[in-house]
C-alpha positions as CSV (number, residue, x, y, z in Angstrom):
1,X,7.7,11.3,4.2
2,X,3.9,9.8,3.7
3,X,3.3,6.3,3.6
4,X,-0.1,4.4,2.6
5,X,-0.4,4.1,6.4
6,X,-1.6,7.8,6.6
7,X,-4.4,7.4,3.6
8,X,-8.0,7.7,4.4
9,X,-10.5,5.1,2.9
10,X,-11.8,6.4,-0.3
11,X,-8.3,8.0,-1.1
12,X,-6.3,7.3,-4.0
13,X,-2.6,8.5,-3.6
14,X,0.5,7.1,-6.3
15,X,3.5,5.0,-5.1
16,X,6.5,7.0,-5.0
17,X,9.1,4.3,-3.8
18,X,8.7,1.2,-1.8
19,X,11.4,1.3,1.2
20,X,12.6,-2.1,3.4
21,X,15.1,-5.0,1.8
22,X,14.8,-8.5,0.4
23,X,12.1,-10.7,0.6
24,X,9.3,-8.5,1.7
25,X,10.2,-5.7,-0.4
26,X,10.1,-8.2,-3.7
27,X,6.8,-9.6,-2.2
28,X,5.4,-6.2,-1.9
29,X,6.6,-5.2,-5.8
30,X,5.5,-9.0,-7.0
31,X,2.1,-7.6,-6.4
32,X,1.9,-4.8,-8.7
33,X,3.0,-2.0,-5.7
34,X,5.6,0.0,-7.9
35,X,6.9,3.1,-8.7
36,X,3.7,5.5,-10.5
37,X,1.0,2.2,-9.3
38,X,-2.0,3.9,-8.1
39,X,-3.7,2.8,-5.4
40,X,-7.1,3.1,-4.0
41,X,-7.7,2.7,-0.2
42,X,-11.4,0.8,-0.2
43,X,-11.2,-0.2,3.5
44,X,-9.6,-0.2,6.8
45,X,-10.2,-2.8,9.5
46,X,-11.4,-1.5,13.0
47,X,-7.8,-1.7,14.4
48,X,-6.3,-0.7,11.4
49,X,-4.7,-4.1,10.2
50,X,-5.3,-5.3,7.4
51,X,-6.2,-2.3,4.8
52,X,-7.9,-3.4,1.8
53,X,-7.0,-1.7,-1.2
54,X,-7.2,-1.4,-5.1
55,X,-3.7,-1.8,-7.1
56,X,-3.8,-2.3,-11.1
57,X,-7.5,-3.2,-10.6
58,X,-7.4,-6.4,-8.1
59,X,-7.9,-6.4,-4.1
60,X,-5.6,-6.5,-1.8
61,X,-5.1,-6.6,2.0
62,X,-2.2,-5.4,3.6
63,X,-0.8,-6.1,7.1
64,X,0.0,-2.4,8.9
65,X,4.0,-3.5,8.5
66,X,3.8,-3.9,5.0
67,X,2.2,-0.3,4.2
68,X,4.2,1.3,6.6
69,X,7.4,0.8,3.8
70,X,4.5,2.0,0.8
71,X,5.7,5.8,0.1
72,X,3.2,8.0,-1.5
73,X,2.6,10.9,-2.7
């Protein structure tokens, strides 16, 4: 299995599912990360946490946890 964590800046992969259970999962989906979103990796911070990236054209960052449970293809 791939997850985002594994993307290289300047990569744009699609969201196969989104793994892990209740409230982080909905947060995750509540902001646009879905089945078929894809999303572009702009940035990754010198210790890897947070990764900026592109979803449905707005920015986010995302804590190392939270793309960990991102799978891609």
């Amino acid at each position: 299995m791939r997850t985002l964590k594994d993307v290289k800046p300047g990569e744009t992969v699609t969201v196969v599912k989104v793994h892990g259970q209740g409230a982080v999962k909905r947060r995750i989906m509540d902001m646009g990360i879905t089945r078929d979103a894809e999303i572009l990796v702009r940035k990754v911070a010198p210790l890897g946490d947070p990764v900026e990236v592109n979803v449905r054209g707005y920015e986010l960052s995302l804590r190392k946890a939270d793309i960990d449970s991102i799978e891609i293809q």
